[in-house]
MIFIBA-757414 format. One line per field, with one value per residue (C-alpha): x, y, z; residue in one letter. Coordinates in steps of 0.5 Angstrom, whole numbers, plus 500, padded with zeros to 3 digits. Layout:
// residues N
east [X ...]
north [Y ...]
up [Z ...]
code [a ...]
END
This chain:
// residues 977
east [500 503 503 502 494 493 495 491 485 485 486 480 476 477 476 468 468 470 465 459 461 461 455 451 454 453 445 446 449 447 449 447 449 453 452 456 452 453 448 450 448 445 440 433 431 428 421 416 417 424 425 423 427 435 438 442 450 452 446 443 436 434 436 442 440 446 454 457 456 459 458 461 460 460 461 456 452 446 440 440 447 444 437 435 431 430 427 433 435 440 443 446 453 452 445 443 452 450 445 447 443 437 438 439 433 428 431 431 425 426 433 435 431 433 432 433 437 435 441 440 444 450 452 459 462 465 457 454 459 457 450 451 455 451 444 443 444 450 448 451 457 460 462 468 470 470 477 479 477 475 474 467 466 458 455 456 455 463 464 458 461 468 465 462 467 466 471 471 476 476 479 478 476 482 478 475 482 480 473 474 481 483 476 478 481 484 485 487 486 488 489 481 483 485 479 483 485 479 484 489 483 479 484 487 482 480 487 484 477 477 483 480 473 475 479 473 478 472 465 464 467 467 470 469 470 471 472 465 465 472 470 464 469 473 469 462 456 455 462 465 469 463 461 468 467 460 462 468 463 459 464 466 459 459 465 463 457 461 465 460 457 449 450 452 449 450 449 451 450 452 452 450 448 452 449 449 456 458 459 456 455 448 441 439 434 440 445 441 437 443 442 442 442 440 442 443 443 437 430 430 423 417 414 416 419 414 414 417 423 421 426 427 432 439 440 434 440 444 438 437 444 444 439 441 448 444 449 446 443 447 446 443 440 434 433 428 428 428 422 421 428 426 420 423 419 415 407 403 401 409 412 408 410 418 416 413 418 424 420 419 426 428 422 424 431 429 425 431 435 429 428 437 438 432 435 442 439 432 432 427 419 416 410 412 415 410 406 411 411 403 404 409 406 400 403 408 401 398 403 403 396 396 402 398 392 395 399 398 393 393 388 389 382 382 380 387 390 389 390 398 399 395 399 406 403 403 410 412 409 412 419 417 415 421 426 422 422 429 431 426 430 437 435 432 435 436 434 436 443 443 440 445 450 447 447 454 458 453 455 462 461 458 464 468 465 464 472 474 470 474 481 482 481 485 492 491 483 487 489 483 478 481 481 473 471 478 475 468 470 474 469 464 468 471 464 461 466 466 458 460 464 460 453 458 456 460 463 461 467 463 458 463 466 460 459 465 465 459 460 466 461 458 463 466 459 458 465 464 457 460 466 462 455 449 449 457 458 453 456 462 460 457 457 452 445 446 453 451 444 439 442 449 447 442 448 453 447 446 454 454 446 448 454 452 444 447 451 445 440 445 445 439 437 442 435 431 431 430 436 441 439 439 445 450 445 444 451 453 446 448 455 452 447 452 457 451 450 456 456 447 451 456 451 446 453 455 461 460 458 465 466 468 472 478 477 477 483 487 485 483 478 479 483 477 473 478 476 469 469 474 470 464 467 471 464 461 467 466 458 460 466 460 456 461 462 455 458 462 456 455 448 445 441 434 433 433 432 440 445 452 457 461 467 467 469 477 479 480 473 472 470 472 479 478 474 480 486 482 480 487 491 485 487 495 494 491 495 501 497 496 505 505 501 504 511 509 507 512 516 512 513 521 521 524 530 534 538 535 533 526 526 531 525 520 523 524 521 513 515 518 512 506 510 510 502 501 505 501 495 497 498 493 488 491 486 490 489 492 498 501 508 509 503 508 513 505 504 511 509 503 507 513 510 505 511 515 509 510 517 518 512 515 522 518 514 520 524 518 518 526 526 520 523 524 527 533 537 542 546 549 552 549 551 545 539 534 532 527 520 513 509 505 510 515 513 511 512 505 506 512 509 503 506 512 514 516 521 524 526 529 533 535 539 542 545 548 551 557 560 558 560 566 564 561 555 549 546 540 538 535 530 525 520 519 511 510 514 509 504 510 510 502 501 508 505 498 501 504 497 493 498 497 490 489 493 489 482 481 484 477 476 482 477 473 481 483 475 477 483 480 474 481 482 477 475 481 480 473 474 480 477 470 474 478 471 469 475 477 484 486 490 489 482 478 470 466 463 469 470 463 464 470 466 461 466 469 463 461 467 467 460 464 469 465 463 458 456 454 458 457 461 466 472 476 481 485 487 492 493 502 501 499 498 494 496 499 496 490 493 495 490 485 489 489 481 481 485 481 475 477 481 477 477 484 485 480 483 491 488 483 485 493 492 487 489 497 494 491 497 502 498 497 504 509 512 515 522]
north [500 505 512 519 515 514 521 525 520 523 530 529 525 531 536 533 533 539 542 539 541 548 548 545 551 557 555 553 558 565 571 578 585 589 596 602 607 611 616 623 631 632 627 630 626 630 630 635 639 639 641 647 649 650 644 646 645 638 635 631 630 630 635 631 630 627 630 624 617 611 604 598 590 586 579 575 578 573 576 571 575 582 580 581 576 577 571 567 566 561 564 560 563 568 569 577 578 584 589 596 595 593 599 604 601 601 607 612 608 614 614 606 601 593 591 584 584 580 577 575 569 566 569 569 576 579 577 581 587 588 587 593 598 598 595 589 582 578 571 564 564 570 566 563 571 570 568 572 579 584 591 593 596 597 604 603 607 609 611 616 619 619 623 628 630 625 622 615 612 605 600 592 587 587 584 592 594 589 591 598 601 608 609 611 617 613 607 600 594 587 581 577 570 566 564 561 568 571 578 580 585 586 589 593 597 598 601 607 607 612 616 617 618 624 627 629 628 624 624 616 611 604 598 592 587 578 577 573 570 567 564 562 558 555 554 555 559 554 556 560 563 566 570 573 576 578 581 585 588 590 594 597 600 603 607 608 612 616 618 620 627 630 630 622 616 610 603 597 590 584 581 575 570 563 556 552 550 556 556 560 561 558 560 556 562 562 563 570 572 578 584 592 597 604 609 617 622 627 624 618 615 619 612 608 600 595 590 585 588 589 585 588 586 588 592 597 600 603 607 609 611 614 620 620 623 627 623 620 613 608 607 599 600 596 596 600 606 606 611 612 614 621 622 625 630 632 631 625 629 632 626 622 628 627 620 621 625 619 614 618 618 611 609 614 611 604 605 608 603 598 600 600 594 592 594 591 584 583 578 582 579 584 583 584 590 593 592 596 602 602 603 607 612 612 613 618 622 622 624 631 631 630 635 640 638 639 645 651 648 649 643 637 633 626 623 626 624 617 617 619 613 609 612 610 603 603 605 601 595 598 597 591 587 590 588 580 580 582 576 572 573 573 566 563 557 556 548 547 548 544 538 539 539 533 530 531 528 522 522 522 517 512 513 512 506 504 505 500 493 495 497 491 487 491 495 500 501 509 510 509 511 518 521 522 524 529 531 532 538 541 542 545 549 552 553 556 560 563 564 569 572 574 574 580 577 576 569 564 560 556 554 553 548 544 544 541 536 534 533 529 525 523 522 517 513 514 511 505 504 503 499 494 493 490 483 483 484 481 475 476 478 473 464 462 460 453 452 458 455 461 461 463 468 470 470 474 480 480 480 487 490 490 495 499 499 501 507 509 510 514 518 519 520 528 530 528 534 528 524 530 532 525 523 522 516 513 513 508 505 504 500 496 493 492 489 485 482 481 475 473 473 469 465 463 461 456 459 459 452 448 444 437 435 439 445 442 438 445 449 443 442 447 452 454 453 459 462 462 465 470 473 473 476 481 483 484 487 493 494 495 500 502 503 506 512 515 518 523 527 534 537 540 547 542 539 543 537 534 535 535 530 531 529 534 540 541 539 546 547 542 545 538 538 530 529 533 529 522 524 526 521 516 521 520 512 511 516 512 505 506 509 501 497 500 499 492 489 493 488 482 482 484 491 494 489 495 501 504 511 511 504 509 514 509 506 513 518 515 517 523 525 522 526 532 531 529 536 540 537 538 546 547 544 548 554 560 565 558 558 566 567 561 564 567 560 557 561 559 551 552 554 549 543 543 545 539 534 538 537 530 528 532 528 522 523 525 520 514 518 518 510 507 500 498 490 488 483 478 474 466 461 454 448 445 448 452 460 461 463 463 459 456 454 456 462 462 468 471 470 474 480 481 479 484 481 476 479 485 478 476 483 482 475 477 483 478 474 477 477 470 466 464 459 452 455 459 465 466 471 471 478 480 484 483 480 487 491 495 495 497 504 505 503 507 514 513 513 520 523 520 524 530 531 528 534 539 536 537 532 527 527 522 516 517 517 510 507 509 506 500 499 501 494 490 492 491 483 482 484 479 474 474 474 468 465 467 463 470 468 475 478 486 486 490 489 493 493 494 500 503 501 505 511 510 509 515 519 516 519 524 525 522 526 532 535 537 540 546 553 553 546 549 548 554 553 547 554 556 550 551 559 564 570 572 568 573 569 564 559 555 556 555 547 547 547 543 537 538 538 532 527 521 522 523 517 512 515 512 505 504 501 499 497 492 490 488 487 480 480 478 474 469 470 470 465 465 469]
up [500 497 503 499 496 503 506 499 501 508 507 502 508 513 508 507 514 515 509 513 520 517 513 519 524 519 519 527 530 526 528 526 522 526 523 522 523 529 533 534 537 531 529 529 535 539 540 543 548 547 540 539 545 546 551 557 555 556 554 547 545 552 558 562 569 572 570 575 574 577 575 580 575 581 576 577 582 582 585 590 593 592 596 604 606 614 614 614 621 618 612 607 605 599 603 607 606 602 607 605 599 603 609 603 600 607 609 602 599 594 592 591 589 587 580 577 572 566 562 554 554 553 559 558 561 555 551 557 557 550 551 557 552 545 548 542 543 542 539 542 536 539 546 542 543 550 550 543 544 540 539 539 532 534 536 545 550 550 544 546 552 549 542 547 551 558 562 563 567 568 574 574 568 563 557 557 555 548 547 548 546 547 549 557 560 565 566 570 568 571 568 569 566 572 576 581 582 588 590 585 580 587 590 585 583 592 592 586 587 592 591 584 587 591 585 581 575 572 569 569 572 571 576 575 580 579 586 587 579 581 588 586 580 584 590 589 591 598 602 607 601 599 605 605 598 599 605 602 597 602 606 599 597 604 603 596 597 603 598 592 591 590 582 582 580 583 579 581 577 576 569 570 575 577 577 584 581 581 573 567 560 558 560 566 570 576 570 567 574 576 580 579 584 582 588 589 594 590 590 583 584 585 589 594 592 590 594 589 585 578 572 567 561 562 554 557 561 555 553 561 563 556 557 564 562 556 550 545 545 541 534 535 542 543 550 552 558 565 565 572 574 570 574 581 585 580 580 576 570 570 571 565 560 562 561 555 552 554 550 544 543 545 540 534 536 535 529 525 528 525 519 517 519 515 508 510 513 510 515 519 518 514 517 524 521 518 524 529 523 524 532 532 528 531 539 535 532 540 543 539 539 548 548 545 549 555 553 557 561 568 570 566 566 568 561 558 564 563 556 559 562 555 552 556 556 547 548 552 547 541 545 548 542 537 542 542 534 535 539 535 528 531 534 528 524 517 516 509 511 517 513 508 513 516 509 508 515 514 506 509 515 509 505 510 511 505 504 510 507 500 502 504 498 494 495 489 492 494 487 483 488 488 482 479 486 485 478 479 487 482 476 481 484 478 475 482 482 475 476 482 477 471 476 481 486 492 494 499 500 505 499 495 499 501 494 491 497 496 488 490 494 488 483 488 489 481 480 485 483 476 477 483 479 484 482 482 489 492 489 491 498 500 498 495 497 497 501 507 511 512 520 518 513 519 524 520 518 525 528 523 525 532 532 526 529 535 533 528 534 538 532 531 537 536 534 540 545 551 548 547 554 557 554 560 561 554 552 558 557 549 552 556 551 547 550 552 546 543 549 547 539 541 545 539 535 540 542 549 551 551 544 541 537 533 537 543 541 540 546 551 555 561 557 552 559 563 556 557 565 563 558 562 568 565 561 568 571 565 567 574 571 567 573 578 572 573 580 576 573 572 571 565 566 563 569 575 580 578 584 581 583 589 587 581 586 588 595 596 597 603 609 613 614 616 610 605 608 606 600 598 600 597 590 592 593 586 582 585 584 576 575 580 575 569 571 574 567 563 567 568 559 561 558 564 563 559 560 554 556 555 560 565 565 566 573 575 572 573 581 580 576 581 586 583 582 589 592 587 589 596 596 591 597 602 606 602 610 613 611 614 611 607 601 596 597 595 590 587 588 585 578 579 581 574 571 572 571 563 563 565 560 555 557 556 550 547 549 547 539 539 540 542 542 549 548 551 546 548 544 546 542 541 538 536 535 531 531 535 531 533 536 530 526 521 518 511 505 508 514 513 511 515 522 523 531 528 523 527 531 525 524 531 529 523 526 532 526 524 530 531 525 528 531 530 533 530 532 537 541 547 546 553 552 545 546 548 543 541 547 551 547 547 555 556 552 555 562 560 558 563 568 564 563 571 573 568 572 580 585 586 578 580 581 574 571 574 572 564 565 568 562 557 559 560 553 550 554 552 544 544 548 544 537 539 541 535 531 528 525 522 526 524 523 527 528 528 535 537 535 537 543 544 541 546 551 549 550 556 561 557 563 567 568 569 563 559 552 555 556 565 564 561 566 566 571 567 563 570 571 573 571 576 572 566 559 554 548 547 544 550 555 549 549 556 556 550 553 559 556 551 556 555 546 547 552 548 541 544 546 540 532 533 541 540 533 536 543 538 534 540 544 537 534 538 542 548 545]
code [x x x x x x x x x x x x x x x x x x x x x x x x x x x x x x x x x x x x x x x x x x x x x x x x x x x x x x x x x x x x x x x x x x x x x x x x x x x x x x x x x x x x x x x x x x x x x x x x x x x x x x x x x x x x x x x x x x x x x x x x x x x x x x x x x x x x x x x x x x x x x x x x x x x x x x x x x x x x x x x x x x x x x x x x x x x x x x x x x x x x x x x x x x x x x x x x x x x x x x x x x x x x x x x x x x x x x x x x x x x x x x x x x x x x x x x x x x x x x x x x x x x x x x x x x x x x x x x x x x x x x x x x x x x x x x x x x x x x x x x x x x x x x x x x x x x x x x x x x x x x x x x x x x x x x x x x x x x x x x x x x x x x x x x x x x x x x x x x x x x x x x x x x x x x x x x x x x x x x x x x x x x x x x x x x x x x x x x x x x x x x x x x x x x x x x x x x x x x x x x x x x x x x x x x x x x x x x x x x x x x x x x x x x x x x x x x x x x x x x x x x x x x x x x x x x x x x x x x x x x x x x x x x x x x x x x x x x x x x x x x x x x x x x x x x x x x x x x x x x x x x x x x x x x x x x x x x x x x x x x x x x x x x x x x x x x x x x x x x x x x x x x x x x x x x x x x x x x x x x x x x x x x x x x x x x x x x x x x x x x x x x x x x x x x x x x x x x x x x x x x x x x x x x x x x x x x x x x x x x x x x x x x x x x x x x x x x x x x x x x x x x x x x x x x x x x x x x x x x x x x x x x x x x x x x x x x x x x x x x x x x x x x x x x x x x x x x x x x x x x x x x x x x x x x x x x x x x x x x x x x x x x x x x x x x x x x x x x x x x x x x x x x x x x x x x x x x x x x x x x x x x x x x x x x x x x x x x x x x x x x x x x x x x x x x x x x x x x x x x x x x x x x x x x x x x x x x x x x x x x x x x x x x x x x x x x x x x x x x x x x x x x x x x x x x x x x x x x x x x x x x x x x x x x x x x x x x x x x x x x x x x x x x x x x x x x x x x x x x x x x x x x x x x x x x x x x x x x x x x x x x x x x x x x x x x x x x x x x x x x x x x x x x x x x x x x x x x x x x x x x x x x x x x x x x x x x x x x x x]
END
């Protein structure tokens, strides 16, 4: 088989799957124009009474009410944390910390109010920045964002105050520094990404926000404190860590407003909530349930507080600090005003007007915006729009009338009083139903791309398959095959692209590209379809009806619908919204039913009652009995694995009821020092039981018996390793205000000891790719005798080119020979660890990666690790037990329930080691695993999350096709060397 049509061939197949991953996610994952457009001073906005006189200095379409503003983001500040309940005689640790904002309320009803604080998801923190400065509404594409941040090109908050004349001065978050650059009077950032972090951006910005407060040198401050999303990372909501947080916050808020003026508006917000887990990112009621407080030491509000807060919409800030500030609201605002913050003490008529006013430049705003983005995008309902034009136009008209009713009257009558408040109402509906129509089309799928992507990965998945039955039995499969599928991409993707050309219109790369691979689909069906005719390969894939019996046909269309029946369901049931929620439950559910039936097939074939005959005779009685429990017991071995993994599991947004596993949060959340210590040194024991395993079969198969490099690292390298692991995860374990003086040494282990786990793996991963042969050779001088060969016989011609131990064992004698001609005697070499020369290298590389990504995962997810290694190897023994059950005799063939069940099994600990696909699930923390400061690109913490979150594909991935396949083929092949 030649190597470059092998590598083409690949290429070619990823390229198809890329084609039909991107195709699918462009219908799946849509996102929405940014328009350039931005508003300005100068529109003609203004409505009536204010257009038809000059505004005070400093304001823009509506009269500025406040020349100072300070806005304090309390990172995820769930509505729970923000809430008095003086009910709660025992509080949990989040619950009551925050009592200034309840004794600001109770004893100023009139100044400060608390709101809940509706986030649109993903609430991920820089989505949620971006919605709280331009007002519109980030799509779930842009959460890949959150890690690579970008400059804001839209219309926002910012770039208003800049543009006229504000200064804002900025303290906390850096990803503000990317977002909005060169958009800051002042400013001081510090590094947000580490969530391990709980004080470094808290107490930066503690030790500027006063001093710049009493400067004055400042129109609107900004600080944007982590502390409480990071504890709630590391720790959870539910831990004393919390209380302290919250407790810090508490006492920052009570100086703030000691330091605040008259003319200043205080605004605290969270911008997202947090699960019970303490994570975010999806759309779970806890998750977008933040809290905003509204304070000022002038009267805001001409009524008291309703007795259960009001939830408002976080993008109805934007418009509301806008107009308090007397700037201009951002260009793609959709959020509607805070109406009654522009009442204060005037009367009812008075206050309904002021109102009025306000909304009449948010809804202008709003259409303007409405009708722009129509005529780019033409994906708005035209309906709907033209709808929202007729009610618009209707409450615009009123307005007028009513102002000129009401103008110069000393006494409004009732009737015109209660149109007021009707008319307040259309307006309000206008907005509303605007913004719903909005989130609506931003969310709406394209299903003919989705089913074309669908198409193409099955189209793909069935090529694939196609392509293992036939490679086999043909070594110019690859040459011929590629050549018309080639062709036919090239020639539709040439065409498509000159119709661009002469129609100037501009080109879809993506279109073009699924286009040409689904050309070449066909032209590789087509070609095969010709070249194999029906009648031709059903003769040559099957005996003739006469000499196979019905129940042998049955039984092999059987041993191949199982697996493949299987893996259908599992991925038909994607499109099931129960199926997709409840997957940590079907896909252990799936390998079990399969491994189960491999036992009933092997049952109805006879294979499992003890034979007679020639098959007796070449086992023997008790072997092929010990054959038949070993299988048995390893199976029932893999359901108890099975079983066990299902106490590692994280819970999903959908069911509400869930608790997640205990063992998911790090030993450092603890709060029983007794419960800590026997958990690590549990953690310790089986870190150290899995290096003790490994090294205890390399040497059983004699692959420590060299001084080879690689033999050297395995003896001492693994300790070395664990022992890093195991100090790391005792300082990482450690009460931070426990240790006193030792915390800067600690803050030095926790960076080195993850250093040295990553460079003795990398020693040793090195070392496997410059020589992974770990056989010791030794040459002895014989009068008599043979070369030592296989077990089964003299190899033959065929033999010699499908079995490749048997001829490294050859190489070896004849490298030996030279030295040894001398004599009478001839060459023999007694070889150790040969059986296992190619296991010795995967088992030594998966043991290194086992290491690593344990140590990217908390210290009790350990347990979940020694279960995937303990399933590795009872499916690697069941698949070689039932194939010898079965009398398959060729050795690297692999069957096909062999490799689902390790796609299932794959998939399986993906749950089991605490994930799921969800954005909360996401375990940041593997990102500052052995770094203590923010990273300075994202490549490596992106690699950092993907190997965490990917552990159990990569682990499965290492064990699958070859170590199965050689695993077989030494067992059969080679003798005892």
């Amino acid at each position: 088989m030649q190597r470059w049509p092998v590598l083409l061939f690949l290429a070619w197949v990823c390229f198809l799957f890329y084609a039909g991953i991107g195709l699918f996610t462009s219908g799946f994952l849509l996102t929405r124009i940014e328009l350039a457009s931005s508003s300005s001073c100068s529109d003609p906005l203004l409505p009536p009474p204010w257009e038809r006189r000059n505004l005070p200095a400093g304001s823009c379409w509506a009269p500025q009410r406040f020349p100072k503003a300070v806005l304090v983001i309390i990172d995820a500040l769930r509505f729970e944390f923000a809430r008095f309940n003086a009910a709660k005689t025992t509080p949990l640790p989040y619950e009551n910390k925050l009592s200034f904002l309840h004794h600001l309320v109770t004893s100023q009803p009139r100044h400060a109010r608390l709101y809940r604080f509706r986030a649109d998801p993903p609430t991920a923190t820089m989505q949620r920045i971006k919605g709280l400065t331009t007002g519109s509404l980030p799509t779930f594409i842009d959460v890949g964002s959150n890690f690579a941040t970008y400059a804001i090109q839209e219309d926002n908050l910012l770039a208003q105050l800049a543009q006229n004349g504000r200064r804002v001065v900025f303290m906390g978050d850096d990803t503000w520094e990317g977002l909005f650059p060169k958009k800051f009077f002042r400013s001081y950032f510090f590094p947000s990404f580490n969530v391990k972090d709980l004080h470094t951006v808290d107490d930066g910005i503690l030790q500027h926000l006063y001093p710049t407060v009493d400067s004055g040198e400042w129109d609107v401050l900004i600080a944007h404190f982590l502390g409480v999303d990071h504890c709630g990372h590391k720790h959870g909501p539910d831990h004393p860590e919390m209380a302290k947080k919250l407790t810090q916050m508490n006492e920052m808020l009570r100086s703030l407003v000691d330091h605040l003026g008259n003319d200043t508006l205080l605004l605290v917000a969270g911008d997202h909530g947090m699960t019970e887990t303490g994570d975010h990112g999806g759309d779970s009621e806890k998750e977008v349930n933040a809290a905003l407080f509204v304070y000022s030491k002038t009267p805001l509000f001409g009524t008291g507080p309703p007795e259960e807060p009001e939830a408002i919409p976080q993008v109805n800030l934007v418009p509301t600090v806008a107009l308090l500030l007397g700037v201009p609201i951002p260009y793609s605002n959709i959020g509607e005003v805070m109406a009654e913050l522009f009442s204060g003490d005037s009367d009812a008529v008075s206050a309904a007007l002021q109102q009025l006013s306000v909304y009449h430049i948010n809804a202008k705003q709003v259409d303007r915006f409405l009708h722009s983005y129509s005529l780019v995008a033409q994906d708005l309902p035209a309906e709907q729009l033209q709808r929202l034009q007729e009610l618009y136009s209707s409450a615009v008209e009123e307005h007028i009338w009513l102002l000129a009713q009401v103008q110069g009257a000393t006494l409004v009558p009732p009737e015109l009083e209660s149109r007021l408040g009707s008319l307040i109402g259309r307006f309000q509906l206008y907005l509303r139903e605007a913004r719903a129509m909005c989130t609506q089309t931003w969310a709406r799928f394209d299903p003919l791309r989705m089913v074309g992507g669908c198409t193409l990965i099955a189209a793909s998945c069935l090529l694939c398959y196609v392509t293992s039955e036939l490679a086999a039995a043909s070594d110019s499969f690859y040459r011929s095959c590629l050549l018309y599928p080639l062709l036919w991409g090239v020639v539709v993707a040439v065409l498509l692209g000159l119709a661009r050309v002469f129609t100037q219109e501009g080109l879809d790369l993506l279109l073009v590209s699924s286009w040409a691979a689904a050309a070449s689909l066909l032209g590789f069906f087509w070609h095969w379809w010709g070249r194999h005719p029906k009648r031709a390969r059903l003769a040559g894939s099957q005996p003739p009806l006469a000499s196979v019996g019905l129940r042998q046909r049955l039984r092999a269309w059987l041993g191949l619908a199982f697996p493949m029946g299987i893996l259908l369901f599992r991925c038909g049931a994607m499109f099931s919204d129960s199926f997709v929620v409840a997957e940590a439950r079907v896909a252990p559910f799936l390998l079990a039913s399969l491994v189960t039936l491999l036992v009933g097939k092997l049952h109805w074939d006879g294979r499992l009652t003890v034979p007679e005959g020639p098959k007796q005779q070449f086992l023997g009685f008790s072997s092929y009995r010990r054959e038949i429990w070993y299988l048995l017991c390893f199976v029932a071995m893999l359901l108890v694995c099975v079983r066990l993994s299902g106490f590692f599991h994280q819970c999903r947004e959908e069911i509400p009821q869930c608790r997640p596993s205990l063992f998911l949060s790090p030993l450092a959340s603890l709060r029983n020092t007794r419960a800590k210590n026997l958990f690590y040194l549990l953690c310790v024991a089986l870190l150290a039981g899995l290096a003790y395993a490994v090294r205890s079969w390399l040497r059983h198969y004699g692959n420590l018996n060299s001084s080879d490099p690689l033999v050297l690292f395995v003896r001492w390298g693994f300790p070395l390793v664990v022992l890093c692991i195991a100090c790391y995860w005792a300082v990482a374990s450690s009460a931070e205000d426990s240790l006193g003086k030792l915390q800067e040494l600690v803050q030095v282990a926790v960076v080195a000891f993850p250093w040295a786990v990553y460079g003795l793996a990398s020693v040793g991963l090195l070392l496997l790719l410059c020589n992974p042969m770990t056989v010791f050779a030794k040459d002895t001088r014989e009068s008599a005798g043979s070369i030592v060969t296989p077990s089964l016989g003299v190899p033959s011609s065929e033999v010699d080119f499908l079995h490749v131990i048997p001829q490294i064992y050859k190489r070896m004698q004849e490298s030996q020979k030279s030295r040894l001609e001398r004599g009478s005697c001839k060459a023999a070499v007694a070889a150790y660890g040969l059986g296992s020369v190619y296991s010795a290298a995967l088992v030594i590389a998966l043991t290194l990666l086992g290491f690593l990504l344990m140590l990217l995962h908390s210290e009790r997810l350990s347990l979940a690790f020694l279960l995937l290694f303990l399933e590795a190897f009872m499916l690697l023994h069941i698949h070689t037990r039932a194939r010898g059950l079965a009398g398959d005799t060729e050795p690297f063939s692999v069957p096909w329930y062999a490799v689902i069940s390790w796609l299932l099994a794959a998939s399986q600990f993906f749950y089991s080691t605490g994930h799921q696909p969800i954005f909360p699930a996401i375990h940041w923390n593997a990102a500052f695993v052995g770094f203590h400061l923010d990273h300075s690109t994202n490549f490596l913490p992106a690699v950092l999350v993907g190997a965490n979150t990917f552990a159990s594909h990569i682990l499965f991935a290492g064990t699958g096709r070859g170590g199965m396949a050689v695993e077989k083929a030494v067992q059969e092949e080679i003798g005892v060397l």
